[in-house]
Every structure is written in structure tokens, then in C-alpha cells.
Phi, psi and omega in degrees: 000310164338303207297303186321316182293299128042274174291343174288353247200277167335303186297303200309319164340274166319306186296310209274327167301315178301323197250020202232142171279154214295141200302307194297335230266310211277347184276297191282338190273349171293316190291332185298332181262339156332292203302290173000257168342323202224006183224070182251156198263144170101353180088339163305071265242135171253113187285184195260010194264347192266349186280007157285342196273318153338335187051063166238010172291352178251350141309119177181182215263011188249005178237192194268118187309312179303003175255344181309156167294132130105018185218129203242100173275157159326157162274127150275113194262345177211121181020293236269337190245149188268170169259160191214159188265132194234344173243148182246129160245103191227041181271169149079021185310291197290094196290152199227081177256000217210164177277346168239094176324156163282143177237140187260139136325115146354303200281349164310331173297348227282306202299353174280351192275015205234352168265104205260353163289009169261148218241357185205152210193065185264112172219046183285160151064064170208079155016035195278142174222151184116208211238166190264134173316099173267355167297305205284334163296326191286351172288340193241081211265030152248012151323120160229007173237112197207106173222115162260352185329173172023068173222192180262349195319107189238127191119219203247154179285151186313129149303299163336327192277341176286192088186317188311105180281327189273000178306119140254009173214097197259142165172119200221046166271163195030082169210180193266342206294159181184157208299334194245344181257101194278334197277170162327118147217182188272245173261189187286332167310337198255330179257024198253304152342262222272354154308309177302328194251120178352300155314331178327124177267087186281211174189161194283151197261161203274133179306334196297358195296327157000304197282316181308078163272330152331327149010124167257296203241119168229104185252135185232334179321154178052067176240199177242042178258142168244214180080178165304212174224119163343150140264003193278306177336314225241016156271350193269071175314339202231022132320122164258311192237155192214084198251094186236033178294152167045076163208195190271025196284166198210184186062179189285165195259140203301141121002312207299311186333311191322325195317323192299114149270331180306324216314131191240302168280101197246121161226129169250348177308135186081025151240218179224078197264163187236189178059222219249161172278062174345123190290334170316333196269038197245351159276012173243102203285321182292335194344110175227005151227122164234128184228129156212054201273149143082059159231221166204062186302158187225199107124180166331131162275141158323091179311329157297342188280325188298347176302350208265119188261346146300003174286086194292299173259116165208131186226131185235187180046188175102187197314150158068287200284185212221052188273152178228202198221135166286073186313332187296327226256113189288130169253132171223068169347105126320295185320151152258104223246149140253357188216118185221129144185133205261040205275178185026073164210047158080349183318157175186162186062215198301170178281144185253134224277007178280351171291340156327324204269000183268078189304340195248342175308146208228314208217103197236115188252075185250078171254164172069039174256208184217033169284146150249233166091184180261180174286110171312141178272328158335277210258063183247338191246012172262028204009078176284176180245343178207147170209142207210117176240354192314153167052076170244200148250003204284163173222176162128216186244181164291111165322160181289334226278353183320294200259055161231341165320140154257355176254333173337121171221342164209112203243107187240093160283358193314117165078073174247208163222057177305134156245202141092155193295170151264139190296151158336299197273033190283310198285009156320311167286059179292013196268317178334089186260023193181090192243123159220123199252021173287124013240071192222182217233020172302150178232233189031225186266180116323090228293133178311342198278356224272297192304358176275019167283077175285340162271023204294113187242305166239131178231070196275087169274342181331151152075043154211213200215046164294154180205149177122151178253005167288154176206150166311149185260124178234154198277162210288007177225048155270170175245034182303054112074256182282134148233171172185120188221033171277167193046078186206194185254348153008111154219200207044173185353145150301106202281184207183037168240069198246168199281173154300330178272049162286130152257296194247158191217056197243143196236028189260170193050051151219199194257009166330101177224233231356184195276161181314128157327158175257346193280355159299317165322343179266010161254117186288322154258046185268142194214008160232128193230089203224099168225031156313158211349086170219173188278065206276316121116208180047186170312119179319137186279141189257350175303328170327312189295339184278011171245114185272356183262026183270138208242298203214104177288118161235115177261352222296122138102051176245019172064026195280138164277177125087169180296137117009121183250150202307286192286064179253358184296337182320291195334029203335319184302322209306123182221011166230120167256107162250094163269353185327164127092012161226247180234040192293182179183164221075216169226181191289148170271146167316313184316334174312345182249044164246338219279111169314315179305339182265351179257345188224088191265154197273168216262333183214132206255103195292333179282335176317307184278318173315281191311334218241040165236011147287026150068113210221010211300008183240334175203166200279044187299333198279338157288346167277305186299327199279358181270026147263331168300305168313344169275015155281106176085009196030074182222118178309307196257064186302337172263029159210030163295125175229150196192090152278083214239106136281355170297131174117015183249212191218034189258154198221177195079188169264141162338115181269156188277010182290334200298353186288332187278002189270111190267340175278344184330110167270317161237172192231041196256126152258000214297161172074086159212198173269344182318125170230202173117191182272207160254108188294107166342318192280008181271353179288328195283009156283081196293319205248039151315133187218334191231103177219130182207118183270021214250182190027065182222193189236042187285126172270219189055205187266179144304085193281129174347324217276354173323320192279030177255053207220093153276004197245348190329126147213028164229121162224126153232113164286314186320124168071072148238208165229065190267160175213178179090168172286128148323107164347111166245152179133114151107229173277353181275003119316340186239025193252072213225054186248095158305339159316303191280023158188034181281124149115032189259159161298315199198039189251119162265205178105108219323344178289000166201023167059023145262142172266151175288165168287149181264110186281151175318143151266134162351097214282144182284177160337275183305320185305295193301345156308317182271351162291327167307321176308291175306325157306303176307321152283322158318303180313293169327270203278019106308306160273349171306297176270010164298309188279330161299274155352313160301324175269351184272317144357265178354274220295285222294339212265314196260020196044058160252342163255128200263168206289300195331291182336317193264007162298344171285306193305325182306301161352282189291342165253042184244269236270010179241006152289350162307286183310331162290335185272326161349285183286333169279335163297318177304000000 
């Protein structure tokens, strides 16, 4: 009975080791959450405090690996073989709690390179940076699922990863990578810039991708590669989905493309492809999303593409191509589209009713056309989920039946030519997370139902002629945001009856007056605030300073008095000030060189990304709403903008030289003001100066040297102060040679306006002052010699000892040797 039991006891062994993942496998996946945890870059240590959000609580060394959270083993059907770990779901490790996320290391991967049965690899969206290992993938050479997306990875892809023969999924989108660039950079925020920009030094993505034939899914997007699209791509047969959107790829799109027929998915979109829609891809019969918007595509669309009868998503047009619309050319769609959109493609005259016949459409983009007409009433009744008509001609009034949609969620009219009330019945369309009607020729109030939108996120009315001092009540747990109800016909009070979620806030260029409300301190989170020119008038309100989350102040030409108050310095955030254009008066306070925002300005305008990441993910709308925020300062990037404008007041004293410390400061203007003094030495350490305008003030002294550290400077107005001395030279301050800019001075010269300065003596060397010394020394000699002769025969004569008669020769003979001494004492 022993023995059996024994033997029972032997079998249950074996059975429970065979079915527990292998000791080493479990080993390498503990040290992958060590290294994790704790060899993170930047100094941001990812505490142990973070492993529930990680699913890293049930790693640990007393259980079976193969039961971890995010960890996938083989089934095991026989005895005889262990189960091993063959999938990783490691995406999303790294919480993004902060404006400076943690960034991982690369090398943190190593110990996973050592589980060589895996067959799936997700370590997508964890901030890994550096160059991706290819050594340690070349170890997993049963991979067929590999998603590195959203991540920093940079430099070239590895040779090694062709190698992987059993890949079918691949995806190395949103990195840094490119074909040509190898070294190290940093972080992604910062180099996410220069992916993007025309300059960017890529490189070709490598013919070997050839080799992967097995390919299913290939995502490359949003990286830095340029150059052409392989032709080694179209061997790749058992393609399905082909994602290379937003890098710098160039030249025409291969013909070869018909070739992919597995294809289901093509996006090319956001490069710099040139020519024709190639008549080949009227062969890739599955097609069902094609994007090729925003290159620089040129000729006719093609009237075949509606043939392609699996076709869902199609997107054309947009920035840079010059694609055009055939009027002549009848459409009659096979495809049943949910996503259209024709934007810059020439469109004209009426909206065109064969998108009537599209039953399943969700999302219809046609701006930047040349349509005319009313709003179709079609498709006003086709309950869409996004419809975008901006920068058209249409005109009339909005059907009532618009807001009778439940699916309606995004609605852009922007810069037509509408008129006429908006209907009653608006709030009806409660799905509305985004209505923007701007620069358009609407009037009357604004209708009360609009606050029954609770899911009302942006409400951009600018640029028409609303009127009336009533304003919709929206209740204090709405999730409304944005407003921007400027350049419109408004009065009476500055309203306040917005929600707690107000991030931006602009009422400016209307008939607004009495003083700001205190009841703006209850948007806790307001961080844009512009209600320049209107009459608002009295004392800078000091409660301002007390809403700390204001980002960009605008007051500019609001009839404001009296001093600046001291504690504006509160404002930490604060990194656009517009006080221009109004009475203010005293002097600037030195606090002004405290506002943090202006010496370290952010990198990203923090409510943009919050609110908007439920994904807008088919269009740029927040740059379309956002061009009217941008004509503060005609300045493009207004949320890493730092500006200060105090110009136009009526302030006096000097410049405190504290203002040298807001280094982030892009533009500086005090200028038309009473300021006097020097110039502070300390404005050259304003390293990211783009803008300094001095002008109309009572500033004496010089231009101080230190200008020539200003590299980025490319405006200085000086001009009609009592500035003197030479204009600076060196750095940008050569090139600043607009006589206008240093017009109406006392005394400023310099090559920069074509006077030359005096030329001052230089400094006597050595050997000079010797011989100077010399000479000084015989001028003495042959000056007091007959000074002192004369004197004494004076004496003598004063005193008889010579009779007068006696000393005339001598007088005779010191005449003529008083020459040569008056001689030498003129020189």
C-alpha cells in the first residue's frame, strides 16, 4: 500500500510539474518586473506601489507563471511535454500620472529574450526608448505577433527582425525610427517635433522587409522614413492591412500596389507621395479602407474607386494634393461607405446627392471645397455622427430637422456664408460633443436649449453677429470646455454661467462692460481666459491673481486703470499676458520675473490633450477651432507660446531687470509707454527672444552688448527713445538693419543704419608711454629752463643789481630762443 501510494505521489509529480511553466521561463519573467520597476530613465523610479495598475500582482515566486495576469502558456495535451510560455501582453506597464512620464529603457527587455517559445510580444504604449534590440528578437525566432507601436524607439530597424520567418504581424508605428538615423535621442515629446518636420533627416525603410512573407499586418506609421515605398513590399502576398501614414515617404505610388489582392487596408496618408491615384489599385477587389489625404497627389479621382465594392473608409484630398472632381463624370457608388471624406478636391456647385444613396454613412468630411447652396435637407435627415463643411460657400438657414439627429456628435460649419437664427430646437441633439459655426453671418441670441447638451464639449460661435445680453445657463457638472463666443455683438455683463470644466474661455471683440465678475474665481479650471476689446473698464481686478490655473491672460484694449498689482507673480502657470492698449500706470513690478510660465513654458497646452483624447482620430478640427485663438500675436504654436505685451500704457520708472530671467519669453513689447533708465543688460539672457520692441519710451544710455546673445531675435524696435553709443554687433543683432528700428535716438550709430561711429584712440602700448614719458620730460627741461632765467634776471632788475639799460641785449637774445619754446610748449 506504501509503495502504491508512493507511486501516486510520483505520477500527481510529474502531472503537476508538466503542467506548471518551466522554473527559468518564470525566473526571467520575475527579473523583466524588477528591471522594470526600478531602471527607469529620468530618475522616475516605477514604485511597487504601481503593481496593481500593471496586473503585476499576482507575479511572484510561490505560484505558476502560467496563471500571471498578462501571461498566455501553451494547453497542454501530453503528459509528456511542459507547458511554456508563448504570449506576452505587456502593453500599457507604464502609467502616463505626470506631465513628465517615465521613460524605460530598452534594455529592460533583455531578460524576456530568453523565453524562446514565444510566439506573441505586446510591449506596445510603455515609453521604451533607445534603439530596438535585435540581437535579443533574433533569439525568438517563433514570433509571429510583434507590436512595439507607441513607444521612443529610434534609429534603424535591426536586420535581425527580417529574419523572424513565422511573422505575421508586425507594428513599429508611433516611434522615432527611421531608415537612416542611428544615434540615441531623447524624449518623445520633444522629438515627436522633429519627426514631424519637413527637415527631418530620415531614411528608407529597408528592402529586406521583403523577406517577412508571411506578413499579414504591416503598421509603420507615424515614424521619420522617407525616400520611396520598397518595391521588396509587393512580395509580401498575404498582406492584408499596409499602414505607412505619416512620415516623409516621396515619389510616386508604385503601380506594383494592385499586386497586394489580399489587401483590405492601404493608409499613406500625411506623406509626400507625388502623381496620380495609380489605375492598378482598381485590382485590389477587398479593399475596404483606402486613405491617401494630405500628399501630393495630383489629377482626377478616379470614378473606379466607388467600384470597389468592399469599400468602407475613403479618404482623399486634404492638405498639399491638388486632386480634382470630375462634374462631368456620373457616380453611382457600389461601395457602402461609413467614412467619406473629399476635402480640397475641387468640389462645386450643389452637395452631391449621390452620397444620398450612402445608408450606412457615419462620417462625412467635404471643407475647403468650392460647394454652393442651403444645407441639403437630405442630409440633414441622414442622422450622421460627424458632418464638416467648413471653408465653403453654402449659405441659408440650418434646417430645423439638423438637431433632430441622436447620433449627431460633430458638427463643423465653420466659415461659410449662413445666416439667419439658429433654430430652437438645437438642444435637442444631445449626442453633441463638438458644434462649431464660426465665421459665418449668424445672428440673433443664442437659443436657451443649447445647455441642454450635456455632452457638449466645444461650442466655437466667433466671427458672426450674435446678439443680446442673456446667455444659456449651463449647469456647474456640465462637461462643456471650450467657448469662444468672440467677435460677435454682445453686451451687458461678462457672463459666468459655465460649467467647472471651462478650460478656455474667449468673449473678446464685443460690447461687453462693467467690471469682470469675481464669480470667474468658480472656474477652477480655467486656463485661457480673452476678453480684450470690450469695455470693461476700472481697476485691474486682484482676484485674477488668484485663479491659479490661468495659462494665457487677454485684456488687451479693455480701458483697464490704475497699477499692476504686485502679486501677479501668483499666476505660476501663466505664459501669455496681454495688458496692451490700455490706461495702466506706475511701474512694472520686478515680480514679473517670478511667473514660472514665462522662464520654463510648456511643452503642451494640457486641457488639448486631456479633453480631446476620446479621438477625433479622422480630423484636425482642434486647428481649425483654434485659428482664431491663434490670432493672439499671429503666433502658430500658441500653447508653447510665452508673450508678454504691456505696450500702450501709460507706465513709467524703469524696466526691472528681473524680466531678463523669463527665458522662455518669445516675444518682450513695452513699447508707447513713459518708461525710463537704462536698458537692462539682463534682457540678452532671454536666450528664446523672437520679438523686443523698446520703442516710444524716454530710455537713455547704450544698447546693451549683451543683445548679442539674442540667437533667436529677429525683431528689435528701439525706436524714439534717447538711446546713444554704437548699435551692438555680433549674433543677430547683424542683422537687424531696419533703420526704422532705431529711428528718432539721440545718439545711436552704427552699421546697422549705415553711420559710422567715432573712432575712439586705442590704448597706448608700452613703448608709446616711454616715448611719451620722454618727451614730456624734455618739454619740461626746455620750458622751465627760460622760465626760470627770466625770473631770475626779474629779481635782479627789481632788486638793482643791474641797471635796465644793460639787460636789452639779453632781453634780444631770449626773444629769439623763446622761439623755439613757445614752439615746443604748443605742441
Amino acid at each position: 500500500m506504501a509503495r502504491l501510494l508512493l507511486l501516486m505521489g510520483f505520477f500527481i509529480l510529474v502531472i503537476l510539474s508538466s503542467s506548471a511553466c518551466p522554473y527559468d521561463q518564470k525566473q526571467s519573467l520575475l527579473k523583466f518586473k524588477s528591471s522594470l520597476l526600478n531602471n527607469t530613465i529620468m530618475g522616475t523610479n516605477l514604485s511597487s506601489t504601481y503593481t496593481s495598475i500593471f496586473g503585476f500582482e499576482s507575479w511572484n515566486s510561490t505560484s505558476d507563471c502560467c496563471l500571471w495576469d498578462r501571461v498566455i502558456c501553451n494547453s497542454n495535451k501530453s503528459s509528456s511535454s511542459r507547458r511554456t510560455v508563448i504570449a506576452l501582453h505587456l502593453d500599457s506597464l507604464v502609467p502616463s500620472l505626470s506631465d513628465e512620464p517615465a521613460v524605460v529603457s530598452s534594455t529592460v527587455l533583455v531578460p524576456l529574450f530568453r523565453i524562446k517559445s514565444l510566439m506573441l510580444l505586446d510591449i506596445s504604449s510603455n515609453s521604451m526608448q533607445g534603439k530596438i534590440p535585435g540581437d535579443g528578437l533574433a533569439s525568438l525566432s517563433k514570433l509571429v505577433h510583434l507590436d512595439m507601436t507607441r513607444n521612443n524607439f529610434s534609429g534603424n530597424i535591426p536586420p535581425q527582425l527580417f529574419h523572424l520567418r513565422y511573422l505575421q504581424y508586425l507594428d513599429l508605428s508611433f516611434n522615432l525610427l527611421s531608415g537612416g538615423l542611428s544615434r540615441e535621442v531623447g524624449y518623445l515629446r520633444d522629438l515627436r517635433k522633429l519627426v514631424l518636420d519637413d527637415n527631418f533627416l530620415g531614411g528608407n525603410i529597408p528592402d529586406e522587409i521583403g523577406n517577412l512573407t508571411k506578413l499579414q499586418e504591416l503598421s509603420l506609421g507615424s515614424n521619420g522614413f522617407s525616400g520611396r515605398i520598397p518595391p521588396s513590399v509587393f512580395n509580401l502576398r498575404q498582406l492584408q492591412f499596409l499602414d505607412m501614414r505619416e512620415n516623409l515617404l516621396s515619389e510616386q505610388i508604385p503601380t506594383e500596389i494592385g499586386s497586394l489582392s489580399e489587401l483590405c487596408t492601404l493608409a499613406l496618408s500625411k506623406n509626400k507621395l507625388t502623381g496620380v491615384i495609380p489605375g492598378s489599385m482598381q485590382n485590389l477587389s477587398k479593399l475596404e479602407t483606402l486613405r491617401l489625404e494630405n500628399n501630393f497627389l495630383t489629377g482626377e479621382i478616379p470614378s473606379w474607386i466607388f467600384n470597389i465594392k468592399p469599400l468602407n473608409i475613403l479618404f482623399l484630398g486634404g492638405k498639399g494634393n491638388t486632386l480634382t472632381w470630375n462634374h462631368n463624370s456620373k457616380v453611382v457608388p457600389r461601395c457602402m461607405l461609413s467614412q467619406l471624406s473629399l476635402q480640397s478636391c475641387g468640389l462645386a456647385g450643389e452637395t452631391p446627392l449621390w452620397i444620398s444613396t450612402q445608408k450606412a454613412l457615419d462620417y462625412l468630411d467635404l471643407s475647403s471645397n468650392e460647394l454652393q447652396g442651403t444645407f441639403p435637407l437630405w442630409l440633414a435627415e441622414m442622422a450622421l455622427g460627424t458632418i464638416i463643411l467648413s471653408d465653403n460657400k453654402l449659405t441659408g438657414y440650418l434646417p430645423d430637422s439638423l438637431f433632430q439627429s441622436l447620433s449627431l456628435s460633430i458638427l463643423d460649419l465653420s466659415r461659410n456664408n449662413f445666416s439667419g437664427q439658429l433654430p430652437r430646437n438645437i438642444g435637442d441633439a444631445n449626442a453633441l460633443m463638438i458644434l462649431i459655426l464660426a465665421g459665418n453671418s449668424f445672428s440673433g441670441p443664442i437659443p436657451g436649449s443649447i445647455s441642454d447638451i450635456y455632452r457638449l464639449l466645444l461650442l466655437d460661435l466667433s466671427n458672426n453677429r450674435f446678439s443680446g445680453d442673456t446667455f444659456p445657463v449651463f449647469g456647474p457638472d456640465a462637461f462643456l470646455a471650450y467657448i469662444d463666443f468672440s467677435n460677435n455683438e454682445f453686451s451687458g455683463e461678462i457672463p459666468v454661467t459655465f460649467s467647472q470644466e471651462t478650460r478656455i474661455l474667449a468673449l473678446g471683440q464685443n460690447n461687453f462692460s462693467g467690471s469682470l465678475p469675481r464669480n470667474l474665481t468658480n472656474l477652477i479650471k480655467l486656463e485661457y481666459l480673452d476678453v480684450h476689446g470690450n469695455r470693461i473698464g476700472g481697476e485691474f481686478p486682484k482676484f485674477i491673481t488668484e485663479m491659479s490655473s490661468l495659462q494665457i491672460l487677454n485684456l488687451r484694449n479693455t480701458s483697464l486703470e490704475g497699477p499692476m498689482p504686485n502679486s501677479i507673480s501668483k499666476l505660476r502657470g501663466l505664459h501669455i499676458l496681454d495688458l496692451s492698449s490700455n490706461n495702466l500706470t506706475g511701474s512694472i513690478p520686478p515680480e514679473f520675473g517670478d511667473l514660472v510660465g514665462m522662464i520654463d513654458t510648456p511643452t503642451t497646452f494640457s486641457s488639448i490633450s486631456d479633453v480631446f483624447t476620446f479621438s477625433i482620430q479622422y480630423i484636425d478640427l482642434i486647428v481649425n477651432w483654434k485659428r482664431s485663438v491663434q490670432g493672439l500675436s499671429s503666433n502658430p504654436s500658441i500653447d508653447i507660446y510665452a508673450l508678454l505685451d504691456l505696450s500702450k500704457n501709460r507706465l513709467s520708472g524703469e524696466i526691472p531687470a528681473s524680466l531678463g530671467n523669463l527665458k522662455g519669453l518669445k516675444t518682450l513689447n513695452v513699447s508707447s509707454n513713459s518708461l525710463s533708465g537704462k536698458i537692462p543688460y539682463s534682457l540678452g539672457g532671454l536666450e528664446s527672444l523672437e520679438s523686443l520692441d523698446l520703442s516710444h519710451n524716454n530710455l537713455s544710455g547704450k544698447i546693451p552688448q549683451s543683445f548679442e546673445k539674442l540667437l533667436q531675435l529677429a525683431t528689435l524696435d528701439v525706436s524714439n527713445n534717447r538711446l546713444e553709443g554704437p548699435i551692438p554687433t555680433g549674433g543677430q543683432m547683424d542683422t537687424m538693419n531696419d533703420p526704422n528700428f532705431f529711428a528718432n535716438n539721440s545718439g545711436l550709430c552704427g552699421v546697422q543704419i549705415g553711420l559710422p561711429c567715432p573712432v575712439e584712440p586705442s590704448p597706448p602700448t608700452s613703448e608709446d608711454n616711454k616715448t611719451r614719458d620722454s618727451r614730456f620730460a624734455w618739454e619740461g627741461v626746455w620750458t622751465g629752463f627760460p622760465l626760470g632765467f627770466c625770473l631770475s634776471v626779474l629779481v635782479i632788475f627789481l632788486t638793482g643789481w643791474f641797471p635796465a639799460t644793460a639787460l636789452f641785449p639779453a632781453r634780444r637774445s631770449l626773444q629769439r630762443r623763446q622761439r623755439p619754446v613757445s614752439r615746443i610748449s604748443v605742441r
